[in-house]
C-alpha positions in Angstrom: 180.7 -133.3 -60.3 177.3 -131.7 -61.2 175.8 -135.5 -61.4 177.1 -135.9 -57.8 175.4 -132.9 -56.8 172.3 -133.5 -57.6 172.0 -136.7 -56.5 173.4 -135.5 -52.7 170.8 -133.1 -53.2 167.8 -135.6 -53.5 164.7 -135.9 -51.5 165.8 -137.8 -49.3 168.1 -134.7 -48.1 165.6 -132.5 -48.4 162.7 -134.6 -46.4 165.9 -134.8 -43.7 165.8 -131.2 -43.9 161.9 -129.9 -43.2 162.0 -133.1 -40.7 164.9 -131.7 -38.7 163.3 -128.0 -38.9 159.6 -129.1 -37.9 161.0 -130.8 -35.4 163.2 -128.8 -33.7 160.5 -126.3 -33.6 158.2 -127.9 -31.8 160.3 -129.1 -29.1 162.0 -125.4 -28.8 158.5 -124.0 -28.6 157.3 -126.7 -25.5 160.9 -125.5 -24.3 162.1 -129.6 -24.4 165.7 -130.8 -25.0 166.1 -130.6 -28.7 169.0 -132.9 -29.6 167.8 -136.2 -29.0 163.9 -135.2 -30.9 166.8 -134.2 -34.1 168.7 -137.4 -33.7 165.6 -139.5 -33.5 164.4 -137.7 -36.9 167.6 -138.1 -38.6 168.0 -141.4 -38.1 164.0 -142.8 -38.6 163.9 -140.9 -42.5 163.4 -143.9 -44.6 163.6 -144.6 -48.6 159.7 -145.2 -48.3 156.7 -144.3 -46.6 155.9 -148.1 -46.3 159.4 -148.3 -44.1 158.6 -145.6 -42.0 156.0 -146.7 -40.6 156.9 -150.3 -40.7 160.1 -149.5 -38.6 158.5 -146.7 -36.7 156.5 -149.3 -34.8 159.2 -151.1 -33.6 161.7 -148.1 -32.9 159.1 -146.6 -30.5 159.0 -149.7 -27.8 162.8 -149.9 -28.6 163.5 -146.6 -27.3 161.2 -147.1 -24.5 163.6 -149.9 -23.7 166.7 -148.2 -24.4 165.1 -144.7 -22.0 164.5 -147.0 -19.2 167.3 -149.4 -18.9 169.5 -145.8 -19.0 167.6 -144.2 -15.9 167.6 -147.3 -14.4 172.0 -147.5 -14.9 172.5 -143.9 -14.3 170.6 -144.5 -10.8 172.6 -146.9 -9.1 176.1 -146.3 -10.9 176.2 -142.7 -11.5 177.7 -140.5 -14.5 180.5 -143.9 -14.3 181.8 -145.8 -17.5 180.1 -148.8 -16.3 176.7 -147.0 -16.6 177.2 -146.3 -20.5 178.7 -150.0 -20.9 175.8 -151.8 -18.9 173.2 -149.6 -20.7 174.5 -150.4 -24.4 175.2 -153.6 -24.1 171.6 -154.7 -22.3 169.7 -152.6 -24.2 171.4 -154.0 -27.4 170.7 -157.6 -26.1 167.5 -156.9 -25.0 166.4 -155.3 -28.3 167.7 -158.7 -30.1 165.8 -161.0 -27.8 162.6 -159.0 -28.4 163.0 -159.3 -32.2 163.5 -155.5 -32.4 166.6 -155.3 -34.3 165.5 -152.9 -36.9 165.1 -150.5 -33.3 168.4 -151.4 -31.8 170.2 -148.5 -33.1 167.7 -145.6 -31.7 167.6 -147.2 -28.5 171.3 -147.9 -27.6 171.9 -143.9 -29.0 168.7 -143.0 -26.6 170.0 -145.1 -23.7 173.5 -143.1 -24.1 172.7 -140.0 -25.1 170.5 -139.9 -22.0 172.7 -140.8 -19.4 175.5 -137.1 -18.9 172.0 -135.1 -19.0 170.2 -137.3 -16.1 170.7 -135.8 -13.0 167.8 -136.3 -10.2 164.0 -136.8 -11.1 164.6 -139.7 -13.0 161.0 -141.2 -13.6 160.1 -137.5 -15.0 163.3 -137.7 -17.2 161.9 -140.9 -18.4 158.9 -139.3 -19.6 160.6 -136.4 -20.9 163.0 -137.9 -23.3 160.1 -140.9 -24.5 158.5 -137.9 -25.2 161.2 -136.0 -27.6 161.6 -139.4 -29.1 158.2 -139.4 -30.1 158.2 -136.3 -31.8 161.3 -137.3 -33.7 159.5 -140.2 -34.7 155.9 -139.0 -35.5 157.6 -136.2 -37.5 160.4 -138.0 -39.7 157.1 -140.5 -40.7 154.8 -137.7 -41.5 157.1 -136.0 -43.7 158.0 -139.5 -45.1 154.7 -140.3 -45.9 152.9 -136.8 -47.2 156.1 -134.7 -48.5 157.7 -135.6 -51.9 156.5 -139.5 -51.8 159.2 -141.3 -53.6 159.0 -142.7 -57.6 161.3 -145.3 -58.0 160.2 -146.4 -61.8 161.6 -143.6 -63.9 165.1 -144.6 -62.3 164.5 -148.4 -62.5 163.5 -147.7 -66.1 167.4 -145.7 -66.3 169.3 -148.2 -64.8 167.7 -150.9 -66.9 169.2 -149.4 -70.1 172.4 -148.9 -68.5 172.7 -152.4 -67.0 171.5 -154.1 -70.5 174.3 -151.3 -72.3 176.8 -153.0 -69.9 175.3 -156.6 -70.0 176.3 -156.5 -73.7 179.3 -155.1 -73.4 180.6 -157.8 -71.0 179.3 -160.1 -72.9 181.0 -159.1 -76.0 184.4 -158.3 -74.3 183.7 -162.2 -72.1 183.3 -164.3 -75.8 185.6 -162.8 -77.6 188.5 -163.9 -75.1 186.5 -167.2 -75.3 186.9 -167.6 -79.0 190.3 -166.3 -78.6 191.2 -169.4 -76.7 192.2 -167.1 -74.3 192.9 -169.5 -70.9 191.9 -167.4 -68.1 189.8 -164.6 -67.3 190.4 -161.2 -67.7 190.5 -159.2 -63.7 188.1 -156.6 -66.3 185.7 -159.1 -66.9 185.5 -160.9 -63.0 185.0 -157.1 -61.5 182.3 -156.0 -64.0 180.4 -159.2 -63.8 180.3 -158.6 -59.8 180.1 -155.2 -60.1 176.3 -155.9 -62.5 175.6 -158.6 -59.9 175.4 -155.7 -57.3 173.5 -153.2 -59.6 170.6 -155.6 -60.2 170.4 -156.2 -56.5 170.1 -152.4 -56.2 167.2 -153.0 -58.4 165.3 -155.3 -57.5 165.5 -153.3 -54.1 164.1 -150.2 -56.0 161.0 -152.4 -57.2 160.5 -153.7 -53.7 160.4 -149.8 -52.6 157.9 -148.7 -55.3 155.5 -152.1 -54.9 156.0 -150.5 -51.0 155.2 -147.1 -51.6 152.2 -147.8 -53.8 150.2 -149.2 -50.9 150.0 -145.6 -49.0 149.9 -143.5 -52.0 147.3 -143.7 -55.7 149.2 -144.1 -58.8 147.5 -144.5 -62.2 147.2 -146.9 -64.9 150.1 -145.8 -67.1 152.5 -145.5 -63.9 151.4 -149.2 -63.2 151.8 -150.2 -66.5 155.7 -148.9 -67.2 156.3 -150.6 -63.8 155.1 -153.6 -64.6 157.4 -153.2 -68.0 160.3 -152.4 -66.7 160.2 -154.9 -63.6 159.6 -157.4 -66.6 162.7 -156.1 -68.0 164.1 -156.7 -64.7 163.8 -160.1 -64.7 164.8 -160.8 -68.2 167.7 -159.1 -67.7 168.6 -161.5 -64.3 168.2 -164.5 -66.7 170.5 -162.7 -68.7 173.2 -162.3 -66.3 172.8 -166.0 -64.9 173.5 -167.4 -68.3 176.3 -165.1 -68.7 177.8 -166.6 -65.4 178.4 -169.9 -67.2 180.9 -168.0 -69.7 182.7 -166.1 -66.6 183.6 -169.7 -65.0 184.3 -171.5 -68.3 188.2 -172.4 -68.7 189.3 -173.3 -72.0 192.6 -175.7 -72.2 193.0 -176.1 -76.5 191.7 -174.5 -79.2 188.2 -174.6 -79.2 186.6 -173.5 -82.4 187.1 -173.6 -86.1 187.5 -170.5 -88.5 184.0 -171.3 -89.9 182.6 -171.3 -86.0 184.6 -168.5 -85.1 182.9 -166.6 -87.7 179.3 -167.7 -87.3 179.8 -167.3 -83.6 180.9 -163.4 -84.1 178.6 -162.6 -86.3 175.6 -164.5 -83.6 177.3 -162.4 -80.8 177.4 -159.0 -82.6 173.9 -159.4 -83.1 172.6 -160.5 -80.3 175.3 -157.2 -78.4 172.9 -155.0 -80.8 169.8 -156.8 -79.2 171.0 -156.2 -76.0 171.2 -152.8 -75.9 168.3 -151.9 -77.4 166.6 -154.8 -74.6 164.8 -156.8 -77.2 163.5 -155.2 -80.4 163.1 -157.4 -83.2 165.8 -159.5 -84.4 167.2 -159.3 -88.1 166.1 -162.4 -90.6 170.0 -163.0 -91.0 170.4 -163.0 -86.8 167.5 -165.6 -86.8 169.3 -167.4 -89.1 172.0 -167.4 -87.8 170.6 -169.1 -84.6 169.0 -171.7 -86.5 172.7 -172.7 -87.6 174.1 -172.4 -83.8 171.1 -174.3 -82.6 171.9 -177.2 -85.7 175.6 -176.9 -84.2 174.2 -177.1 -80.4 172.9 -180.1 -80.6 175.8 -182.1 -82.4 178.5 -180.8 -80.5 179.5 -183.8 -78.7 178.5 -185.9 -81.3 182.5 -186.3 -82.5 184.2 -185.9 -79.3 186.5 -188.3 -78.5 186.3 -189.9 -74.4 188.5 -188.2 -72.4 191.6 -189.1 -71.1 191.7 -186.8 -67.8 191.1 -187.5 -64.5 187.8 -185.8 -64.8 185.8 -185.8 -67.7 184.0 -182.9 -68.5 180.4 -183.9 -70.7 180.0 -180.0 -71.8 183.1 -178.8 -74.1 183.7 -174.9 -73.7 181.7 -174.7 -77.1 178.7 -176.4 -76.0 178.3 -174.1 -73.0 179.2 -171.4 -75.4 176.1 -172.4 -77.6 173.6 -172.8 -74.8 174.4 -169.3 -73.0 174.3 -167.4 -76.4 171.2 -169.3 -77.4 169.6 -169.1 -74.3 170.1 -164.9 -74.1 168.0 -165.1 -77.5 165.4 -167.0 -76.4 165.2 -164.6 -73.2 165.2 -161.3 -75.5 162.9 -163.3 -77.7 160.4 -163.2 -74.2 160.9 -159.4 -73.7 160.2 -158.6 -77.7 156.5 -158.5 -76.2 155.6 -155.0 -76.4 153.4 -153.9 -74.2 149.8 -152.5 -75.3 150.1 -148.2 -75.8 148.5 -146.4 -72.8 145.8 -144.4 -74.3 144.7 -141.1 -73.7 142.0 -141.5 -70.8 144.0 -144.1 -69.4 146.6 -141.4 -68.7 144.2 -139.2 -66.8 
């Protein structure tokens, strides 16, 4: 529960906050209709400074849109349910055939919102409530872009030792009910495997936001640098995962390996679980040569197998894909053994 806590109570929540407040202020003090400025603020806060303003540009002509095409409703039709219907919907379309989706939102709650509080002067109500949405708008990006700027690479570098903890857990849990000649799946191993998918997405989405946020705000060499390493890491660890997709969609129909493979193979995979979790320090002489032996075995695999008699013949036996994914992953941790070079001192400052 504490975890939860502070996570609700981020920056995010807290930029909503003084945005909200600054806000409200202003448009109490000019003595202008507070709720749709608040709204407007609410709703424009963004991950990154970078998507503030990127969005803010098309969220203002959007509203504009979304203020007019309400006046214009509440004019001929009244305070009537056809006025709310025939401003949503047109302001909606409208937005799409522009190309201002990312807008389409703040205008369709401007153009509704407007409409009950629209009563006579409507050109002057126009102006009044493009005006509130401004400051809702010019506000939420300020605070965006000068109060608590976002650093996404301390909880990329967090998440990346999770997702490589569980990245060698599946794939210790995923072989051994492939050596086991176990014949389908386990529900465990499908809903982890998506659920990792999903996590590195989150990721990669993170990066994006920090690559963002760095072109608005300075950062210095040693920031850049433990980016740089842990987006590496990144990667290495999709290549990971996409190799370990061929052992979630294997089947196995007979007995696949030996006692003497079964062994080497455990032993390979214990290994290479260690390596995982510790994302790539330096392998033991006995895990090396253990993957000489597998890559020996790799590349005679087929050598004895007798033409199949099925409808289908498969030309990769559950053991060869077996031996690819496991030697691939080394080859891949073998990539991100590169250390990077130690941030001095000056660098730092």
């Amino acid at each position: 529960m504490s975890d939860r806590k502070i996570k609700f109570f981020g920056a995010r929540l807290i930029k909503t906050g003084i945005a909200v407040f600054i806000t409200a202020t202003i448009c109490y003090y000019f003595d202008l209709p507070i709720v749709f400025a608040v709204i407007i603020a609410i709703v424009t806060i963004e991950p990154t400074a970078s998507d503030s303003i990127r969005k803010g540009i098309i969220r203002f002509p959007a509203a504009l849109i979304g203020a007019g095409l309400a006046t214009t409703f509440t004019y001929w039709f009244g305070h009537s349910p056809i006025t709310y219907t025939l401003a949503a919907v047109f302001t909606i379309y409208i937005c799409i055939g522009l190309k201002l989706e990312v807008g389409a939102l703040i205008a369709t709650i401007t153009a509704v919102a407007m409409i009950p509080v629209t009563q006579d002067h409507y050109f002057l109500t126009f102006i009044e409530r493009i005006g509130t949405t401004t400051i809702g708008l010019i506000i939420s990006t300020f605070v965006n872009f000068f109060i608590m700027p976002p650093h996404f690479s301390e909880e990329i570098k967090k998440r990346n030792d999770q997702l490589f903890e569980d990245t060698a857990e599946l794939l210790k849990k995923r072989t051994d009910e492939l050596i086991s000649s176990k014949k389908a799946i386990s529900r465990d191993c499908q809903k982890e495997y998506m659920r990792i998918t999903s996590e590195l997405a989150k990721s990669f989405q993170l990066s994006r936001y920090q690559r963002d946020e760095w072109k608005y705000h300075r950062h210095s060499i040693s920031e850049l640098r433990v980016f740089v390493n842990e987006t590496k890491k990144l990667n290495r660890l999709q290549q990971i995962h996409y190799h370990l997709g061929h052992l979630i969609t294997v089947h196995i129909s007979e007995k696949a390996f030996s006692h003497s493979d079964q062994v080497l193979l455990k032993q390979t995979i214990d290994s290479t679980v260690d390596l995982l979790k510790t994302a790539g320090v330096t392998p033991s002489d006995e895990h090396i040569k253990n993957i000489r032996e597998l890559d020996e075995q790799f590349w005679h695999t087929n050598d004895d197998s007798q033409p199949s008699t099925k409808k289908y013949h498969h030309h990769f036996t559950t053991e060869t894909i077996m031996l690819f994914v496991i030697l691939s992953i080394h080859d891949v941790l073998e990539e991100l053994g590169a250390r990077p070079k130690p941030v001095s001192q000056q660098e730092k400052h």
